[in-house]
Every structure is written in structure tokens, then in C-alpha cells.
C-alpha positions as CSV (number, residue, x, y, z in Angstrom):
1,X,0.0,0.0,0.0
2,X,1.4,3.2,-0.8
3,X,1.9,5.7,1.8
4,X,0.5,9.0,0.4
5,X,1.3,11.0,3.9
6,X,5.0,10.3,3.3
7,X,5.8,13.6,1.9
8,X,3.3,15.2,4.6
9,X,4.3,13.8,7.3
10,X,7.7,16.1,8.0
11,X,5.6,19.1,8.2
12,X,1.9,18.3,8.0
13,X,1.5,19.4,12.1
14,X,3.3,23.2,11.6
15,X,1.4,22.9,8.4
16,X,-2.0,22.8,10.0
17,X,-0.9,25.0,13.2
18,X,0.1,27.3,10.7
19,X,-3.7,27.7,9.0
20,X,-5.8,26.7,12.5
21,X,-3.8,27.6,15.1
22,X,-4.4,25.7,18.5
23,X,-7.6,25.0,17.8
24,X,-7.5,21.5,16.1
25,X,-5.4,20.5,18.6
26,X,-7.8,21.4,21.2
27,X,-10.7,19.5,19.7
28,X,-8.7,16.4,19.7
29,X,-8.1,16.9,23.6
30,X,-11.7,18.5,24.5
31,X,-12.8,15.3,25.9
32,X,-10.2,14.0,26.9
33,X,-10.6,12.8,30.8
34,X,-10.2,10.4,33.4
35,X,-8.3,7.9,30.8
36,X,-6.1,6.3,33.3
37,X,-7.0,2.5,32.9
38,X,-9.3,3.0,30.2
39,X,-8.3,1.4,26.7
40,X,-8.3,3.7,23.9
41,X,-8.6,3.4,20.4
42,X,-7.0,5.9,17.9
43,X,-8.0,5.7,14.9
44,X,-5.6,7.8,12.0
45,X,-4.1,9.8,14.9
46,X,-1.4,11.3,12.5
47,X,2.2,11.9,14.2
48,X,0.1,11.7,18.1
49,X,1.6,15.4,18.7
50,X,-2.0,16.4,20.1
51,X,-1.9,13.2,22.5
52,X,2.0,13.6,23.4
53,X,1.3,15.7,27.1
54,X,-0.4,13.2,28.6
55,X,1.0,10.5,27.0
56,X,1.7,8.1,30.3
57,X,-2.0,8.3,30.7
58,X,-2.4,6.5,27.6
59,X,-2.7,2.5,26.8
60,X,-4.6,0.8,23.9
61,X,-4.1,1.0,20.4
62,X,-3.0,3.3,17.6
63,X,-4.0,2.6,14.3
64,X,-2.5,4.8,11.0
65,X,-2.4,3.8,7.1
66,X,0.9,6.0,6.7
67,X,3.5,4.6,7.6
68,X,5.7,7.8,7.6
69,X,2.6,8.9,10.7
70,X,2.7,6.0,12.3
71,X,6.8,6.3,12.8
72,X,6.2,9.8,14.2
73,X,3.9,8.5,16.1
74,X,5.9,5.7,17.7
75,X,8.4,8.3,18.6
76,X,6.0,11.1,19.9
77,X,4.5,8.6,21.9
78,X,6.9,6.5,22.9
79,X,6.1,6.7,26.8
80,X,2.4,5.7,26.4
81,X,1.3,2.5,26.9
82,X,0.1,2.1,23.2
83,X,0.4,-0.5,21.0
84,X,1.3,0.9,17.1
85,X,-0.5,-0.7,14.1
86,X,-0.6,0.0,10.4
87,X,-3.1,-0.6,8.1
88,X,-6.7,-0.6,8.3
89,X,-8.2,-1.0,11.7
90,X,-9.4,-4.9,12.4
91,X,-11.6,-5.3,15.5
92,X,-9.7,-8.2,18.1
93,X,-9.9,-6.4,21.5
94,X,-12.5,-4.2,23.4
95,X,-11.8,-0.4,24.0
96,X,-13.8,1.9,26.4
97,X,-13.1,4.6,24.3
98,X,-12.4,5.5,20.1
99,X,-11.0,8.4,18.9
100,X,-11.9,9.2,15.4
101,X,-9.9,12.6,15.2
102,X,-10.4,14.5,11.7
103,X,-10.0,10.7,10.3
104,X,-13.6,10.3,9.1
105,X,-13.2,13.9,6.2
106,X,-10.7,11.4,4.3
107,X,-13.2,8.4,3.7
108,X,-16.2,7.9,2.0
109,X,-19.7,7.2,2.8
110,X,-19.6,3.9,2.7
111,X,-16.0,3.5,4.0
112,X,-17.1,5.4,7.3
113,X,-20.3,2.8,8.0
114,X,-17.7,0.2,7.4
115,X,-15.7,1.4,9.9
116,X,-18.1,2.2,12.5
117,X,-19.6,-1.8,12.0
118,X,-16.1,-2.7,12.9
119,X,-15.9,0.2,15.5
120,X,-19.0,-1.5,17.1
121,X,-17.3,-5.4,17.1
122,X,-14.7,-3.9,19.7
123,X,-16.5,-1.1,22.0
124,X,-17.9,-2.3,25.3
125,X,-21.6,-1.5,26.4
126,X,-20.6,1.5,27.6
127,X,-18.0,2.6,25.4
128,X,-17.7,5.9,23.4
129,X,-16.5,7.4,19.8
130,X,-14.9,10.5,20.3
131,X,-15.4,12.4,16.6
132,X,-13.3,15.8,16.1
133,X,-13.7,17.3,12.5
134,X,-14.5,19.4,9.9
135,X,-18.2,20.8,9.7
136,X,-20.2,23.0,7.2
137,X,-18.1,26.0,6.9
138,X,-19.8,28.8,8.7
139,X,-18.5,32.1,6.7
140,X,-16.7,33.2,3.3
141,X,-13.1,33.4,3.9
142,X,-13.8,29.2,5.8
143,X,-15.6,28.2,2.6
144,X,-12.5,29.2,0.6
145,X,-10.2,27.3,2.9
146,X,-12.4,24.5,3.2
147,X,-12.5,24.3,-1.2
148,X,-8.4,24.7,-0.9
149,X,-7.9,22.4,1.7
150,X,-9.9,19.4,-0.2
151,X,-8.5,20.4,-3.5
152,X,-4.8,19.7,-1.9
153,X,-5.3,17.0,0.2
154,X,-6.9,15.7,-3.1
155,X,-3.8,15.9,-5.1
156,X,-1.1,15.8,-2.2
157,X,-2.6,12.5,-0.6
158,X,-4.9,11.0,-3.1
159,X,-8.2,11.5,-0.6
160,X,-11.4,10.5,-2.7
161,X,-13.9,13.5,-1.5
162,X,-14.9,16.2,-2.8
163,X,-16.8,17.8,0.2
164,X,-17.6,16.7,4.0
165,X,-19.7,13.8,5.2
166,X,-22.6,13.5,7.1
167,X,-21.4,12.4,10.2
168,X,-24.1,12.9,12.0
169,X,-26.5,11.4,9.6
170,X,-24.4,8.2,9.5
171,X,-24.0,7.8,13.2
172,X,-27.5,7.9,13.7
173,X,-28.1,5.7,11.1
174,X,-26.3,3.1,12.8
175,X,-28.3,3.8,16.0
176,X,-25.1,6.4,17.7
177,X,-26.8,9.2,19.7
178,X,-24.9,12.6,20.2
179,X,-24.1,12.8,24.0
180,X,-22.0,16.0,24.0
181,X,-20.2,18.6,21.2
182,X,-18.2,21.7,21.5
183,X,-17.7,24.1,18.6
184,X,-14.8,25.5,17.3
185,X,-13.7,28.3,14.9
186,X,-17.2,29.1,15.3
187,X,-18.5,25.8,14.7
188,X,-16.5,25.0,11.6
189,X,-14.4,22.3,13.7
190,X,-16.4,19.7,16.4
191,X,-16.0,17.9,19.0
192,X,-18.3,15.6,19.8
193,X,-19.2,12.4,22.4
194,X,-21.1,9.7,20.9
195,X,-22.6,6.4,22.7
196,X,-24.4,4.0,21.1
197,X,-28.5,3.8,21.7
């Protein structure tokens, strides 16, 4: 499989500090609490920058379909207690907790309810998904970054859509109800806490 991150990956994170700021990196984090002896499931958590502070806090495991990520990853996060996979996620263990942090923008419709079938194989009863991403945009100037920012990740990393899921939609389609959500950059960028019905 060919890794399209791998010329990304050295600068993807001051890339995207660069356009948003903090603020992605605070959704990722928002509900993040209490995780001491919880497993946790990151799904396409990029180089694990965002996750690096509270690393020792951390044990589970960390899936990525770049290589050049997951390596960053490894290193970033090399005091967790995570355990580093690449490829696409395969449920074998239960988790009390998935992160899907701006993962689910890069799949399609149908790739996303595949996903959250195999989601479901490995969450306990009271487990949750964890979703930060990209919304509607909510003025001009975020519509024009939004249209730039699919055209490039289009051509620089291959990624197959031309606008933003339904998240919501498809959750709720597959019985998820929305238990929490904070807004960002004025509700461009979500966090939200989902549990299943």
C-alpha cells in the first residue's frame, strides 16, 4: 500500500498549526478525561503530537495507514502505553473509548459505515466514539479554505472526496446518539461524544 502522507508527514503538524492555530489541537483533547486505565482506540491519529502531554495516561491502540505517521507517532509517543498498528483498523480487542480525530473527512460514505460496523465489534456496552472534525463552513473566507484544503489533500494524498460527510447522519443511522459537542472556529471544527442507543 502506498503511503501518500510520506511527503506530509515532516511538516503536516506546523502545516496545519500554521492555517488553524491551537484549535485543532484542542478538539482532539476536548474530551479528553479520566483515561487512566481505560483502553483507547486511535483511529488515523497522524504523528500523536496532540496526544504527546499526557501520554503516560495512555494505553490501547494506535492505528495509521501511513507509515511515515505512524513512525512519528511511535516516537512522539513512545512513553504511552500504546500499542502501534498500520493498516486498516481490524476489530480483536475491546476499548472503552475510540478516537476518530479528523479521520472520518478522508473516507467515504460507505467506507465510514464500514468502519463504524467494525468500531462496534470492539467497544464495550458503555463505550464511546470520540469524533473531532471538519463541519459546514460557517462564513466566506472558511468556505474558501475548506474548497483549498480538499482540492490539496486531493492531489497531495490522493483523498477520494470532494466535500464533508454527514457524520451525523451516518452515526445515527447506525443507532449512535450525540451525548456531548463543543464548537470551534465558530463551529467549523467539532468535538463531539457519541454512545451508542
Amino acid at each position: 500500500m502506498k503511503d501518500q502522507y510520506s511527503l506530509l508527514a515532516p511538516f503536516y503538524n506546523r502545516l496545519t498549526k500554521l492555517v488553524f492555530g491551537e484549535d485543532l489541537t484542542l478538539a482532539k483533547r476536548h474530551f479528553v478525561e479520566n483515561i487512566e486505565g481505560r483502553k483507547v482506540l486511535i483511529i488515523g491519529g497522524g504523528d500523536g503530537l496532540a496526544y504527546q502531554s499526557f501520554q503516560n495516561h495512555l494505553s490501547g491502540e494506535y492505528w495509521e495507514i501511513s507509515r511515515a505517521m505512524l513512525q512519528k507517532a511511535e516516537v512522539n509517543l513512545e512513553e504511552s502505553g500504546l500499542s502501534f498498528h498500520l493498516g486498516f483498523f481490524q476489530a480483536e480487542k475491546e476499548f472503552d473509548e475510540v478516537w476518530l480525530h479528523f479521520v472520518l473527512d478522508t473516507m467515504l460514505d460507505e467506507e465510514i459505515e464500514s468502519l463504524l460496523r467494525e468500531i462496534r465489534k470492539s467497544l464495550k456496552p458503555q463505550g464511546t466514539i470520540h469524533l473531532a472534525d471538519f463541519f459546514s463552513p460557517q462564513n466566506f473566507f472558511q468556505r474558501i479554505k475548506q474548497g483549498s484544503m480538499i482540492g490539496f489533500f486531493r492531489i497531495a494524498a490522493n483523498h477520494k472526496r470532494k466535500n464533508l460527510p454527514d457524520y451525523e447522519a451516518i452515526l445515527e443511522n447506525q443507532n449512535w446518539v450525540k451525548m456531548a459537542e463543543k464548537d470551534f472556529l465558530e463551529g467549523w471544527v467539532k468535538a463531539q461524544k457519541w454512545s451508542l442507543k
